[in-house]
N, C-alpha and C positions, 0 to 999 in steps of 0.2 A: 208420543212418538219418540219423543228425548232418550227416556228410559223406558223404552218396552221390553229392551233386552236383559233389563235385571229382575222382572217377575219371570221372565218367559225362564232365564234360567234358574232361579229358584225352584220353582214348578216341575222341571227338569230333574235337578237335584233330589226334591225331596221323593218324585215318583221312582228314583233309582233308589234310592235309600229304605226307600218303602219295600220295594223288591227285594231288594238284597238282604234286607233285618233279616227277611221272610224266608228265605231260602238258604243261603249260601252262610247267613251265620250261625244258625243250628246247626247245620252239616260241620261248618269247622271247631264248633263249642264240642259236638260229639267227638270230634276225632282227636283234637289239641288237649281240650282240659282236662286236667287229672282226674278222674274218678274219686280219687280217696280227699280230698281236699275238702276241711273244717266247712260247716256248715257256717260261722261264720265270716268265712273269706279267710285273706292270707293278714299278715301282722298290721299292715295298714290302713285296710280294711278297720281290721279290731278296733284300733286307736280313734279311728275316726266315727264309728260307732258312740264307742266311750265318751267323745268328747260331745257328741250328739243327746248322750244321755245325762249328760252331766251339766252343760249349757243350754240346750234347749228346752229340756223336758221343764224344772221350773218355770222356766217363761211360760211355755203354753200350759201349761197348770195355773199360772196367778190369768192368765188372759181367762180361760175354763171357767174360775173361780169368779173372775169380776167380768165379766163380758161388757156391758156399758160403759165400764170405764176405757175398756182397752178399744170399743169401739168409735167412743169418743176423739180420745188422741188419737187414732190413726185418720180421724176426719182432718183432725183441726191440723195434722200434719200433710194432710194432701193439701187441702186449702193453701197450706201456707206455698208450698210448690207452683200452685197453679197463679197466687201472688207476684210469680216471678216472669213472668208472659212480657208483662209491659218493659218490664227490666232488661229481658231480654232483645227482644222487636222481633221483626220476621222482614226478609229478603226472598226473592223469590232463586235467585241460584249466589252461591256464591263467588268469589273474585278466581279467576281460573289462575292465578301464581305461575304464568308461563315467562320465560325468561328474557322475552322481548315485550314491549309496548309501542302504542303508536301517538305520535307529536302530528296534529290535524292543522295546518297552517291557510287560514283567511285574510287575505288581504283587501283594502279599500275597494268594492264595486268597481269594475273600470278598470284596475289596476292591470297592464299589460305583462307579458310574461316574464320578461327581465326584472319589473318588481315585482312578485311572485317569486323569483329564482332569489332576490336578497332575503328576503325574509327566510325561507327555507336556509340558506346559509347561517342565517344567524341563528338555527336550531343548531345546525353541523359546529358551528364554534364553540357555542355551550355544553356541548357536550362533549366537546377537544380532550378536557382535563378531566375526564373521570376515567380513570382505571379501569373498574367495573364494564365498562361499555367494549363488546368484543366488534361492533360492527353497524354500520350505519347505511340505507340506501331510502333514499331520497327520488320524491315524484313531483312531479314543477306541470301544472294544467289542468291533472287528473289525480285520481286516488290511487295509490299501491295495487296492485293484485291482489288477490285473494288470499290471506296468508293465515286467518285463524276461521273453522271451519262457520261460523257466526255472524262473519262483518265482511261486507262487501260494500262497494262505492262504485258505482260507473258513472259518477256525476265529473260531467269536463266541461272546465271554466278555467278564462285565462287567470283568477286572479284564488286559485284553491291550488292547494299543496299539501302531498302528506310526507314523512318520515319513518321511516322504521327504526326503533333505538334496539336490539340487539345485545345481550349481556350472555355475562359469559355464565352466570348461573342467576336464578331469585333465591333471595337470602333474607336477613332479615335486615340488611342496609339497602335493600334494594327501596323499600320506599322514601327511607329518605332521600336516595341520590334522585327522585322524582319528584320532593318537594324542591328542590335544590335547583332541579330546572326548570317546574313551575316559577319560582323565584325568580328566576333570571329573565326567562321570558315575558314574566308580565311586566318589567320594564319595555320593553318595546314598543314605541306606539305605534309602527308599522304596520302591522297584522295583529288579530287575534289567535291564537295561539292556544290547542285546548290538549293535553297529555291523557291519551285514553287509555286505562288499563282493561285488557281482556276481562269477558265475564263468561262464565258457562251461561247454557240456557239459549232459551231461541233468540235470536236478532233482536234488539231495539237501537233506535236514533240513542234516545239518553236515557238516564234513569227517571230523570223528572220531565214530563213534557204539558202542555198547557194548552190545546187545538180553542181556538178564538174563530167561530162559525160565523155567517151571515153575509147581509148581501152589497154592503158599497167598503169600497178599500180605503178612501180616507177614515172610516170609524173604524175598521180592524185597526189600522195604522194607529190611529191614538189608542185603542186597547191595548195592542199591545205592547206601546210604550209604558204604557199603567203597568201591566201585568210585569214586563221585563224589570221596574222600577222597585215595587214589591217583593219578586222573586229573590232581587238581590237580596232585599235586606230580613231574608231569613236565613238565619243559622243554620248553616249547612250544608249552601248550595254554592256552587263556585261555576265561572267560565259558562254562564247565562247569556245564552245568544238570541237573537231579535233577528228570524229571516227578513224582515220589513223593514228594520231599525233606518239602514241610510238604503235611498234612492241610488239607480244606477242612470246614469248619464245617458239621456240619447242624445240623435239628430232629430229634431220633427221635422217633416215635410214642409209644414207648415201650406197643405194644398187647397184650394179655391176651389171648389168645387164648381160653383155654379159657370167662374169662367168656362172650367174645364170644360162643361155641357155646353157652352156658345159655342166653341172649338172644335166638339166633336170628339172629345176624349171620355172611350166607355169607363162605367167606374170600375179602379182596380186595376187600369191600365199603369195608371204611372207607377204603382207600387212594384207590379209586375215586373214593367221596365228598369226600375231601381235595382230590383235584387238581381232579376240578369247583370246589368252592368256591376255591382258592386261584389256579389257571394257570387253568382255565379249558376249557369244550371250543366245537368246533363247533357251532351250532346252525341257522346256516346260510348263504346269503353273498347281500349286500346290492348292489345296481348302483344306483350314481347316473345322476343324467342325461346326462353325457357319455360312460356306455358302462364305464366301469372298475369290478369287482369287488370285495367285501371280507369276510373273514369275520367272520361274526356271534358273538363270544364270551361265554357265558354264564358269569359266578362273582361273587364276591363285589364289591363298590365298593371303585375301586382304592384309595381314602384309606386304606383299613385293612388293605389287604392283608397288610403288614409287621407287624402286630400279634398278638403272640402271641395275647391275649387272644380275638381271631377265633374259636381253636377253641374255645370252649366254645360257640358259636352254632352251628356244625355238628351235624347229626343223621343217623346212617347207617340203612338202613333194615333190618328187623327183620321176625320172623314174627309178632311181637306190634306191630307199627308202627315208628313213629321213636324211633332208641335213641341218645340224648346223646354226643357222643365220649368226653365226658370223663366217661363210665362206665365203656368199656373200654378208655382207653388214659391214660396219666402220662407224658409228655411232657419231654422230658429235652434240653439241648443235649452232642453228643459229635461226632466229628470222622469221615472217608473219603476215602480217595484222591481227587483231583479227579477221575482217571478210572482206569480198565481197559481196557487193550489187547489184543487176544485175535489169535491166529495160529494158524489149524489148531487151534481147540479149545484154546490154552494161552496161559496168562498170559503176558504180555510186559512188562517196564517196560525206560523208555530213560533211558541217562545219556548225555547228547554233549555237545560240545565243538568250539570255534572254534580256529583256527592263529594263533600269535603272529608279528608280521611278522619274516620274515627266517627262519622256520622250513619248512622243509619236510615237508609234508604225510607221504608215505610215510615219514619217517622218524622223526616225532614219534606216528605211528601203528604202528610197528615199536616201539618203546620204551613205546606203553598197552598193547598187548597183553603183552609181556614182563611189564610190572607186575601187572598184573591178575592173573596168574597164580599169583600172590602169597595172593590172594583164598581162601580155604576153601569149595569148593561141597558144599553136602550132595546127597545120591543125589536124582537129578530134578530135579537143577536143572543148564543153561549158559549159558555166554558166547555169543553170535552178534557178529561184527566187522560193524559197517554202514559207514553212512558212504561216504565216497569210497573204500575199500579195496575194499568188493562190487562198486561203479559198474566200478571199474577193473578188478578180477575178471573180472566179466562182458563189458565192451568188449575186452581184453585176451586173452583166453580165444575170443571169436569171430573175432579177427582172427589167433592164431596160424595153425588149417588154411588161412583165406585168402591167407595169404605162403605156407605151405611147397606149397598147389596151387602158384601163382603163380613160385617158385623150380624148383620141377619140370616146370613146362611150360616154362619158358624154356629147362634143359637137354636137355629132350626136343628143341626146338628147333634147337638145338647138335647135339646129335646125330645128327639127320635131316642139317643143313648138311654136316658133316663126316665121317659115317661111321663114327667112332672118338671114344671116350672121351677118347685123350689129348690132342686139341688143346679136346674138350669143358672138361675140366680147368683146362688154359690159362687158357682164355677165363673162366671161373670167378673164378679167381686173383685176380681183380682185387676181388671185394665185399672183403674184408676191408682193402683199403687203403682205398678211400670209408669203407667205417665208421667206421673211424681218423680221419677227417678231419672227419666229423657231430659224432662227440665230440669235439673239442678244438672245433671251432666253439663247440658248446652250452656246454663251461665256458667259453673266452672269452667270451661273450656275456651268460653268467648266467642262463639258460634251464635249465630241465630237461627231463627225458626223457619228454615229453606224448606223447598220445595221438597230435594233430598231429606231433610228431617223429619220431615210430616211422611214420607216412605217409609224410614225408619218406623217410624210411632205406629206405622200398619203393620209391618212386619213382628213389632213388636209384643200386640194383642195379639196373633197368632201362637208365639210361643210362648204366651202366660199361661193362657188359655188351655194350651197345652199340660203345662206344669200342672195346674190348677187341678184340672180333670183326674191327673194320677191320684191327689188326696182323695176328692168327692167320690171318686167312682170306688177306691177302695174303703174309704169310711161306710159306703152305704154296703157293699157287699158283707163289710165285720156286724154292720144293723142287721141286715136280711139271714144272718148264719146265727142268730141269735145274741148276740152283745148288745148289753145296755149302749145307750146314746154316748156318754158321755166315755166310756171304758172302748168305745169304738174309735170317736173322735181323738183320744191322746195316741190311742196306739197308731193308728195310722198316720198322724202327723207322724210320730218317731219314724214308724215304719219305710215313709215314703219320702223323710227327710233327705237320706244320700243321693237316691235317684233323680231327684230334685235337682241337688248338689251339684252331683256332675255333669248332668244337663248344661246348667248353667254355665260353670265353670269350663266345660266344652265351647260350647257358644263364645264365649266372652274370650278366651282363648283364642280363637279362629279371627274373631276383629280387631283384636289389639294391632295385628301387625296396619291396617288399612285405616285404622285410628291414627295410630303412632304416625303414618308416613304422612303427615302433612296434606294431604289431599283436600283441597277447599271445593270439591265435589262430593264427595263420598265419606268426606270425613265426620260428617255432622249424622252421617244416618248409622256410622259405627258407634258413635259417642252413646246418640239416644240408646239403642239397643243395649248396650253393655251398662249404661247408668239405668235404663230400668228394668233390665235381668236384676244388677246387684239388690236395685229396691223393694223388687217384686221377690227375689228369692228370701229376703232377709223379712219382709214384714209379711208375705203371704203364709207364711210356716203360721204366724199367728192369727192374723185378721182371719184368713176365710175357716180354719178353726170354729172361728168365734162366732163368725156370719152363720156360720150351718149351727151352731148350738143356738143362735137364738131363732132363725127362721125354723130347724127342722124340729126342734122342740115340741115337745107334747103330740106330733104325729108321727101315727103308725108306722112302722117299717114293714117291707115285703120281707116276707121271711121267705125264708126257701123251702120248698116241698120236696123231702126226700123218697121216692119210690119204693117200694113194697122189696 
């Protein structure tokens, strides 16, 4: 869903383009180009000819001559390409570089709204003296509004606060003035304090998350103090939170039941009667004169809400009338998870974790899981990996069948064109050199292997594929017109060299601008494609050469039958 609109408009594209070859640029060929004009083109043409015959033609003469060998190094040079995978990692989208970030501010369980409101100030002071910072707004109970189209919050608690930091552009000091506040705030021991940078890609909590299943909450509790203890101490993970870690403070009742049934009090009575007097219920909903609604809440005066002392004025009702609370219940202060998370009937608590800069995600998530494993689960209880690892999973996972239809209908393609496997084969040959070329783009560049790259890498066997086919299909037609194998094979490499050419150099053209601009969306799927156009255009002149003189060797070619 993310990106459906960048095939649908390729698809687009290329059926207009189809069209228009078809039609409209014959018509303007006929009308515009000169008649009298060199069979070998205009001067630059010539030159680039020249330099075609002059640089290429040896290469693929010594490749012709030695085939094994030439087939050899172009293995052991993809190999060394596909060496570079772990080098590089893989993310599943990357860091969206928009010019504001958000400061997630937690405070102690309990924590009432005026401490809540200091902590959020002490984001607003550390950020006084940056320059950089065009603007600040600040939310004290609840989470921001909806401000990046990914990350939403409607969780409201008096003791959570968010900030919006605001800059006047992202730059390349932009991350540091956000380690600078990391800095400053984890001096605080007020609140936890966690600095999110936007990421493209669907919603997640964190990039590392750890779901601890099963069925009683003191043993999650102690897991997940394991887990969160572990967490910390891998390289890479910072700002490791523990929904379970500290207890939130109640009131117990502290109720008698059995008195309660002497008395005549049904069960669920006093609980009832409690939240009436204390929270409060519906009673009914009030319209002013401009038309706007509001509900009418009945319980005790808010001045003493907070007063313990409150329940001894409460009375739950009774078969013998109104029975004192504080005859069947002693009231006691003790502690409960903030919350319970439940999944399919089962306990869930979460431990997650943010990525330290310069870490890579899939691999500082390969090394939680390793650790955790460490962990002691008793019977009915597991680990669930969340986070960006499922995200990726799941995107990952539906896009494999989509490539291997997509790869197999193209050689079905090939197939129908040619009739036979082996020039099918051939024309194949060619993805594993582009891919060689995606990857060393992506490590020169510093990019990993996104969700957008692996796009790239599909789009980019289509126009190898492409290229590839104008050799094969013309090499076989110069076999079928009678040319030996090999006086077939140099010419048509030469032959088909420039069209190649400027294929390429078209292409690669048209993404530099979307390369160049810094885009940590769409810039890793420019990169792949224009790194293995340039690898595919420069080693495919030779390799699949070389592939068709050793496959199509010694068998017959279709010759062509000319009519009477």
């Amino acid at each position: 869903k993310f990106t459906r609109s960048l095939p649908v408009a390729v698809l687009g594209t290329v059926a207009a383009s189809l069209l228009v070859s078809l039609t409209i640029v014959p018509f303007l060929a006929s009308r515009i180009l000169p008649r009298t004009e060199s069979e070998h083109g205009n001067r630059f043409l010539q030159a680039v000819n020249t330099g075609i015959h002059r640089f290429y033609q040896p290469v693929l003469h010594w490749g012709l001559t030695h085939p094994r060998r030439a087939m050899i190094a172009a293995t052991a040079l993809i190999i060394s390409g596909f060496g570079l995978v772990p080098l590089i990692g893989s993310s599943l989208f990357p860091p969206a570089e928009t010019p504001y970030f958000l400061v997630q501010v937690t405070a102690s369980e309990g924590t009432a709204i005026p401490g809540t409101d200091r902590a959020v100030q002490a984001v607003e002071a550390a950020l006084k003296d940056e320059a950089d910072v065009a603007a600040v707004m600040s939310n004290v109970g609840r989470g921001n509004p909806q401000i990046f189209y990914n990350q939403r919050n409607f969780d409201q608690r008096s003791n959570i606060g968010e900030v919006l930091v605001v800059l006047k552009q992202w730059d390349e000091g932009s991350p540091a003035l956000v380690e600078r506040l990391r800095a400053r705030l984890a001096a605080d021991p007020n609140a936890q304090y966690v600095v999110k940078i936007f990421q493209n890609g669907p919603p997640i909590d964190a990039p590392i998350q750890v779901r601890i299943v099963g069925p009683e909450l003191p043993v999650l509790k102690r897991l997940a103090g394991e887990v969160e203890q572990v967490m910390r101490a891998v390289p890479g993970t910072r700002d490791v939170r523990n929904a379970v870690a500290v207890d939130q403070p109640r009131l117990n009742l502290g109720l008698d039941n059995d008195k309660a049934s002497l008395l005549g009090v049904a069960p669920g009575a006093p609980r009832r009667a409690l939240r009436l007097a204390l929270a409060g219920e519906n009673a009914g909903r009030f319209r002013d004169v401009e038309g706007d609604s509001y509900n009418v809440v009945v319980r005790l005066p808010l001045a003493e809400r907070h007063d313990v002392r409150v329940l001894d004025d409460i009375y739950v009702p009774g078969s013998r009338g109104a029975v004192p609370l504080r005859e069947i219940a002693a009231p006691f202060l003790d502690s409960a998870p903030p919350r319970i998370n439940r999944d399919r009937q089962s306990r869930i608590v979460y431990v997650d974790a943010q990525i330290a800069e310069g870490f890579l995600t899939a691999k500082v998530n390969k090394a939680v899981v390793e650790a955790i494993q460490k962990v002691k689960l008793p019977e009915g209880y597991r680990f669930d990996i969340g986070g960006e690892a499922e995200t990726a999973a799941r995107s990952f996972g539906g896009l494999g069948p989509i490539i291997a239809l997509a790869v197999f209908g193209i050689l079905a393609v090939l197939v129908i064109e040619f009739g036979r496997f082996r020039e099918t084969l051939v024309v194949a040959g060619v993805i594993p050199l582009g891919l060689f070329g995606g990857l060393v783009a992506l490590f020169l560049t510093g990019n990993s292997l996104s969700y957008t790259a692996v796009i790239g890498f599909v789009a980019l066997i289509g126009i190898e594929i492409k290229n590839s086919l104008l050799l094969v299909d013309f090499t076989t037609q110069l076999r079928a017109a009678g040319r030996p194998l090999r006086d077939a094979i140099e010419e048509a490499g030469e032959v088909r060299f420039l069209p190649v050419l400027l294929t390429s150099v078209t292409a690669i053209g048209g993404l530099l601008p979307l390369a160049l601009s810094g885009s940590g969306l769409y810039g890793p799927l420019a990169w792949v494609i224009i790194g293995g156009l340039v690898s595919s255009t420069l080693l495919s002149r030779v390799v699949t050469p070389v592939m068709y003189l050793l496959i199509v060797r010694g068998k017959p070619a279709e010759t062509t039958v000319q009519p009477d």
